[in-house]
C-alpha positions in Angstrom: 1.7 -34.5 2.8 0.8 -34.5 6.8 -1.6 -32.0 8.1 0.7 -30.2 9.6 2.4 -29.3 6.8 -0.5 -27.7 5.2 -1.5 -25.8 7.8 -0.9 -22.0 8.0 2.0 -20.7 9.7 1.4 -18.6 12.4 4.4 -16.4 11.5 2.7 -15.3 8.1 -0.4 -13.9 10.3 2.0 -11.5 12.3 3.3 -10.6 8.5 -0.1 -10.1 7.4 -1.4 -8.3 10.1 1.6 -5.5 10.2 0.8 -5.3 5.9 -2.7 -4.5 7.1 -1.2 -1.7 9.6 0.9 -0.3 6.6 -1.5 -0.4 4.2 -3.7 1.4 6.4 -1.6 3.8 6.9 -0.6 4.3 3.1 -4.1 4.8 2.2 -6.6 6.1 5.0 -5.3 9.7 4.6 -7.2 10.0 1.4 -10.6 10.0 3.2 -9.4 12.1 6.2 -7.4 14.8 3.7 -10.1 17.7 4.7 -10.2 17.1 8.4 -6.9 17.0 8.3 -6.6 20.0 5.9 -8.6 22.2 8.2 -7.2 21.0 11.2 -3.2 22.4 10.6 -4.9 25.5 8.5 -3.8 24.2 4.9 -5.2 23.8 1.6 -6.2 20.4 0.3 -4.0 20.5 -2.3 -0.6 21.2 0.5 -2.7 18.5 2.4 -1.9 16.0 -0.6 1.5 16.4 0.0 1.6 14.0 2.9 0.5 11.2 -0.1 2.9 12.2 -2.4 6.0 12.4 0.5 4.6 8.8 1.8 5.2 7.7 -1.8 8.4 9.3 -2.2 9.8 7.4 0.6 8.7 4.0 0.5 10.1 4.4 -3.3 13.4 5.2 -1.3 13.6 3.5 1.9 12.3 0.1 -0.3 15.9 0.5 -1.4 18.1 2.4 0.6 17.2 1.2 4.1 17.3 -3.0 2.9 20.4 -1.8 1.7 21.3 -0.7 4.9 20.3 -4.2 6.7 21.4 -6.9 4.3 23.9 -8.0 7.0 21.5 -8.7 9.7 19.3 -11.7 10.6 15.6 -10.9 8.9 13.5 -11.1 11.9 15.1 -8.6 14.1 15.5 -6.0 11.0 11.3 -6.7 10.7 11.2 -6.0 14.3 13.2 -2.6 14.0 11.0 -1.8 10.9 8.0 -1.8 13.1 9.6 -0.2 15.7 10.1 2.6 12.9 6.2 2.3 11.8 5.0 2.4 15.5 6.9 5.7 15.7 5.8 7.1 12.7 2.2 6.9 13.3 2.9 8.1 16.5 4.3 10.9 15.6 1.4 11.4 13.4 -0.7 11.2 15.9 0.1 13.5 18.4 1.3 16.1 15.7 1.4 19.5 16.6 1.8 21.3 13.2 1.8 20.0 9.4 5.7 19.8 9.4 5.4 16.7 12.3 2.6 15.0 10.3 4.7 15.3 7.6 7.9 13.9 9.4 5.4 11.3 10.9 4.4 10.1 7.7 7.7 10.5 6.2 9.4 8.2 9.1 6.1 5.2 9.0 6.7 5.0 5.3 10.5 4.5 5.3 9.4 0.7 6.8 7.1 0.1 4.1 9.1 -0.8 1.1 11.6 -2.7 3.4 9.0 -4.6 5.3 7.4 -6.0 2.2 10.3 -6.6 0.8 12.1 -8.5 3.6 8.6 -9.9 4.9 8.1 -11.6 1.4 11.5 -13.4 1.8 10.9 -14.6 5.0 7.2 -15.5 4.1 8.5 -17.6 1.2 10.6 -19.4 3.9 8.2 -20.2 5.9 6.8 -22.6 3.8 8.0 -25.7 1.6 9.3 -24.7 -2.0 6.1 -25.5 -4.0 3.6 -23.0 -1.3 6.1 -19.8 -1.3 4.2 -17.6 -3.7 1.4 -18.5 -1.8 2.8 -17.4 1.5 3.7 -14.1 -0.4 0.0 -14.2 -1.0 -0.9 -14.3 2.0 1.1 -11.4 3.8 -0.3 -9.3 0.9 -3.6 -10.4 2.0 -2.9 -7.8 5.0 -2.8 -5.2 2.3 -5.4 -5.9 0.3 -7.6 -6.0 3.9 -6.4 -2.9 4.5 -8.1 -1.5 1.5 -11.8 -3.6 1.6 -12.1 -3.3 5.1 -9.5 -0.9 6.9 -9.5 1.9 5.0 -13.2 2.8 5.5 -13.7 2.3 8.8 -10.7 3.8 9.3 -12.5 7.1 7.5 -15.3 6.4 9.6 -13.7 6.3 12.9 -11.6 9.5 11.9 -14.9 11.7 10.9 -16.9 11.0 14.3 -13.8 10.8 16.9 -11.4 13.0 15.0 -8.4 12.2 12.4 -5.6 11.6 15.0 -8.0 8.8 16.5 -7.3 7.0 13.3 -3.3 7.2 13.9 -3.8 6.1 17.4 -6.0 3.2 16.4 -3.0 2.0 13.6 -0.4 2.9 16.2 -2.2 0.4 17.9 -2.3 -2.3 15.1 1.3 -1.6 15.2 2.3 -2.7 18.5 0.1 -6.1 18.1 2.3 -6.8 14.6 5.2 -6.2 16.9 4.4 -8.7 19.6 3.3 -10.8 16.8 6.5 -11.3 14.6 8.7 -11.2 18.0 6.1 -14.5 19.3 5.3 -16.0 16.1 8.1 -15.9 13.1 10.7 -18.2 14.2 14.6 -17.2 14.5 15.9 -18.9 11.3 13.1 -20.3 8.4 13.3 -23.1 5.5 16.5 -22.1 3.7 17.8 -19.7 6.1 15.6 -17.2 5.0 16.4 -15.6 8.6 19.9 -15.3 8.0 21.8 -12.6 6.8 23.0 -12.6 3.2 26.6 -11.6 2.9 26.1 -8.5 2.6 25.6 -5.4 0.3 28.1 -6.4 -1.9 26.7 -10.0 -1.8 22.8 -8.6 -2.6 24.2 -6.4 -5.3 25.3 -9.6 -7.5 21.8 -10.3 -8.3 21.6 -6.8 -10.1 23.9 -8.4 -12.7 21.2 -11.1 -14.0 19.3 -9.5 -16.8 16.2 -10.7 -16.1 16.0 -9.1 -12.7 16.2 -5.7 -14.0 13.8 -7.0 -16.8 11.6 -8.0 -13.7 11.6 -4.9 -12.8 10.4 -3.2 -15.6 7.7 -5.7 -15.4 6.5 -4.6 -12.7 6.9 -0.7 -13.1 4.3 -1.1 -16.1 2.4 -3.8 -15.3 1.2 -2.2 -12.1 1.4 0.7 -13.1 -1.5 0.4 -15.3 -3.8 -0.5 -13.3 -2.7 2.3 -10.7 -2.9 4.8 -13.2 -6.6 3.8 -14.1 -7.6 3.7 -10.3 -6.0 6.8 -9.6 -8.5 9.0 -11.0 -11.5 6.4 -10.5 -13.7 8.6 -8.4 -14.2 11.1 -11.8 -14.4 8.3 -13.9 -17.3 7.1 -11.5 -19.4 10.3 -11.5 -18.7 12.5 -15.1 -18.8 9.3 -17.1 -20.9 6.3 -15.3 -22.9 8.6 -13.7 -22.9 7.7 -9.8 -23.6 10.3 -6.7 -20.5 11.1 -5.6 -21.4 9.4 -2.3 -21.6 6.0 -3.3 -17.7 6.2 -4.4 -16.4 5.0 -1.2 -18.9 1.8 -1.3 -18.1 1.3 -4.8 -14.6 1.2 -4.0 -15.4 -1.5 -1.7 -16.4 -3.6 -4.7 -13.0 -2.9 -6.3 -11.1 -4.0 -2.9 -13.2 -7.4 -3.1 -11.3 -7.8 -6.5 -7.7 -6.9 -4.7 -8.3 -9.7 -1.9 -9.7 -12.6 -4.5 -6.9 -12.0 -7.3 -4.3 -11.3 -4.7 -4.6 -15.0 -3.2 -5.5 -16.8 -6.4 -2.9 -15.6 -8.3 -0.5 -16.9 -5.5 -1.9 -20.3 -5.8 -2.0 -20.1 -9.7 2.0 -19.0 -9.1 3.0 -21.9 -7.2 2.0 -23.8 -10.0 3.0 -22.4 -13.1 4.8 -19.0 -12.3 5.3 -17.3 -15.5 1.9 -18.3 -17.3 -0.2 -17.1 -14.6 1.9 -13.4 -15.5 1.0 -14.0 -18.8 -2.4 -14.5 -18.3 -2.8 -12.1 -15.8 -1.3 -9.3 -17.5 -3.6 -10.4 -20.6 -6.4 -10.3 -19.0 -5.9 -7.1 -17.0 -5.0 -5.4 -20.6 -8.4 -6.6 -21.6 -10.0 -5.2 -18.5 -9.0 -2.3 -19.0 -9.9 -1.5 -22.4 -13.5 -3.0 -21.9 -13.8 -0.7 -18.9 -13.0 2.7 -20.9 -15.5 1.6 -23.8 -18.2 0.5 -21.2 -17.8 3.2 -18.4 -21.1 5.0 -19.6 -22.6 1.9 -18.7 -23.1 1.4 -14.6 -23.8 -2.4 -14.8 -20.6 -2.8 -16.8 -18.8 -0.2 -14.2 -19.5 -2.3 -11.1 -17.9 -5.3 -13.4 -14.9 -4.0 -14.7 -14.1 -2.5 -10.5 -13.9 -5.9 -9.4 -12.1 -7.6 -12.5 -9.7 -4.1 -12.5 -8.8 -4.9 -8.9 -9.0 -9.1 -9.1 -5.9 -9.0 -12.6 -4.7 -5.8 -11.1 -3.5 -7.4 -7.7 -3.4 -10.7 -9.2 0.4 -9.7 -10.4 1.7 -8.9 -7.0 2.5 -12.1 -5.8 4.0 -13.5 -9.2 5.5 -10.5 -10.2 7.5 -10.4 -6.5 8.3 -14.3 -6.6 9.5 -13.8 -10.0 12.3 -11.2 -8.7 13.2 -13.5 -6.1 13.6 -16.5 -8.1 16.2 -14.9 -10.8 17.9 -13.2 -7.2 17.3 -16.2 -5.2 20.9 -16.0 -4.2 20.6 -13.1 -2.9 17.1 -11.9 -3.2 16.7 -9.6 -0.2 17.6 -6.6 -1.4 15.8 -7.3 -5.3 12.7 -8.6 -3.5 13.2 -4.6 -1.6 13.6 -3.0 -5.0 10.7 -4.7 -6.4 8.3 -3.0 -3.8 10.3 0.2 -5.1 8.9 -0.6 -8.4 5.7 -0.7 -7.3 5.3 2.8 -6.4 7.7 4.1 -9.3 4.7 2.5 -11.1 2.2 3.7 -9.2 3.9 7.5 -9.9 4.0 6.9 -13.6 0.5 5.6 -14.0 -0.6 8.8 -12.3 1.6 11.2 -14.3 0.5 9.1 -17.4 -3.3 9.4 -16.5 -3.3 13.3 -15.5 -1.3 13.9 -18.5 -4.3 12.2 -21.0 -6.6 14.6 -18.7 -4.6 17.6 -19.2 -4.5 17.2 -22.8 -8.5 16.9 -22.8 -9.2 13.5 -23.5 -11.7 12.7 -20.6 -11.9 11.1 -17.6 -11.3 7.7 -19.4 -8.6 8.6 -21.1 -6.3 7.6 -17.9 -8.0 3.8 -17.8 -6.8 3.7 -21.7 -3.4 5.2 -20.6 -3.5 2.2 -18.2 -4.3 -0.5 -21.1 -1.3 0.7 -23.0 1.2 0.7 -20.1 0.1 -2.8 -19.0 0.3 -3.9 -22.1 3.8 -2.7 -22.6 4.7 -4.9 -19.5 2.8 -7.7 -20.8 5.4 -7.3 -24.3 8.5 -6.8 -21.5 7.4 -10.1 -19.9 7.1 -12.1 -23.7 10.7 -10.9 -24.6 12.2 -11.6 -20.9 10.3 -15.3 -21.2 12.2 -15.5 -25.0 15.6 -15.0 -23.7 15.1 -16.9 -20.7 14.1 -20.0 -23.0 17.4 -18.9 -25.2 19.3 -19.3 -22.3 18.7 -21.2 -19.9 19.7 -21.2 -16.4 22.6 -23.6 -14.9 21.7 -24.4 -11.6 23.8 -23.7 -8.2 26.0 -26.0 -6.7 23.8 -25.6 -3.9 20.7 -26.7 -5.9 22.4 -29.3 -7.3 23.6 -30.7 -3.6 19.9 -30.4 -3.2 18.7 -32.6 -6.0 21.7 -35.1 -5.5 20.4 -35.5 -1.6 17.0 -36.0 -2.9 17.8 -38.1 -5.1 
């Protein structure tokens, strides 16, 4: 293989720099929650709101609004998403009360489900068949920069020049991702991965294979684990392993490391051998996790299991989202969109699951062994799905089969 080939495209940089503006923006309001508490005269708790709503609606526009695009060519519906996202944080920005922030955040996190899931599509054909989950990787790497890096300078810069100068800044970041996918991502990619689909009706076929919905249950639990144990981190951090509150942040930082090494070696370990790097990843996560609740008293252990939790945790992102779009490969645009749904119906569960375990007085590890269980309940989803799969197997399109014929 040439070189060329090999080499990145610059297409998945634009990708991966508008994941880092999103994922900025998903996450940096957690560190700024009292300024901007105090700022619009609100508790904290009302404050936390503007998550929760964020999450809401990448849950639905993941869905409703690739629904609403399946007829149009890819690039220019990822240009109008962050068109939408430029507006949002914008809105944000120059909010006047807590209702606009609230329609701000509401309007930046409508793109996010949508832009992942569309972006992963056209990541994947952007590259020859045996790189795509490592393309998928590497938009996601945006995201996982977004949390090592992003989110606390983005804290930082909030706290000394005020909260809305952290909008303006990913406003910003916005406009470059623009310019980049409209310079960078070509008009049609490998297997017309720019083209549009055949709409609704067309993307609504892949719903009928079992193993996409089993996908998606996957992914619900298998991420949701590990969200549910991070969720509550921060008391897990200073009742149980004993840290000053004000080395969380940093320690967090540790945990990000984990999210940007798993997320791009599981993406290689996917292109080679899809389904046993879920396997293992899932296994090992499960493992993680339990280790982490028996050995949180211990801070050596603690900094260990951060950067394993977020290395397996993230690790299932890319084969978990290549694995969707392999059983809807037809027609994956709008299964790769419900897949990032998934994601954050997982991330809700783990969090109901965890404050549940704390509610009923079980401790502040109790949510990382709530995590354990619900990953490994994904991992026994994945088993069964891999069992019927080998029961029956798939019969290849007529279009693969034109392929292998050609080839051949």
């Amino acid at each position: 293989m040439s070189a060329r080939s090999q080499s990145l495209p610059a297409g998945l940089i634009a990708l991966a720099i508008g994941a880092f503006g999103i994922g900025l923006t998903e996450f940096v309001i957690m560190g700024l929650l009292p300024e901007v508490a105090a700022d619009f005269s609100v508790t904290e708790p009302v404050a936390g709101w503007l998550i929760s709503g964020y999450a809401l609606s990448v849950a639905i526009g993941g869905v409703a609004l690739t629904a609403a695009v399946t007829r149009l060519p890819r690039k220019q519906v990822l240009l109008g998403l962050m068109v939408l996202f430029i507006v949002g944080n914008l809105l944000s920005a120059v909010a006047g009360s807590y209702s606009m922030m609230m329609v701000g955040r509401v309007v930046a996190a409508l793109c996010h489900g949508a832009f992942f899931g569309i972006g992963a599509v056209v990541a994947a054909g952007l590259v020859a068949p045996a790189r795509r989950a490592g393309a998928i990787a590497m938009m996601f790497a945006g995201l996982t920069i977004a949390n090592v890096l992003g989110v606390p300078f983005g804290t930082l810069l909030g706290q000394h020049l005020g909260w809305r100068s952290t909008f303006w800044a990913i406003t910003v970041i916005g406009v470059v991702a623009l310019v980049g996918l409209a310079l960078l991502v070509p008009g049609r990619t490998a297997g017309a991965a720019d083209a549009p689909t055949g709409g609704l009706r067309g993307e609504l076929r892949a719903f009928t294979h079992p193993q996409v919905w089993l996908s998606l249950v996957i992914t619900v639990l298998g991420f949701g684990g590990m969200f549910g144990a991070f969720t509550y981190i921060a008391y897990t951090l200073t009742d149980v392993s004993g840290f000053a509150s004000s080395s969380v942040p940093w320690l967090l930082v540790l945990f990000g490391v984990g999210l940007f090494a798993g997320n791009l070696l599981a993406g290689r370990a996917a292109d080679v051998a899809l389904s046993r790097t879920l396997v293992v990843v899932l296994t090992a996560l499960t493992v993680v996790l339990a280790a982490f609740a028996l050995t949180a008293g211990n801070k050596a252990a603690t900094l260990a299991a951060l950067v394993l939790m977020g290395g397996f945790g993230f690790a299932t992102v890319p084969p978990l989202q290549m694995r969707i779009m392999h059983y809807a490969r037809q027609a994956p645009t709008l299964a790769s969109g419900a897949n990032i749904a998934a994601f954050n119906v997982g991330n809700a569960l783990g969090a109901w699951v965890g404050g549940l375990t704390i509610a009923a007085g079980l401790g502040y590890t109790s949510p990382i062994w709530a995590g354990a269980v619900l990953t490994l309940a994904g991992l026994a989803v994945l088993l069964l799905s891999l069992r019927l799969a080998a029961r029956r197997p798939e019969h290849p399109t007529e279009q693969e089969l034109r392929e292998a014929v050609g080839a051949a």
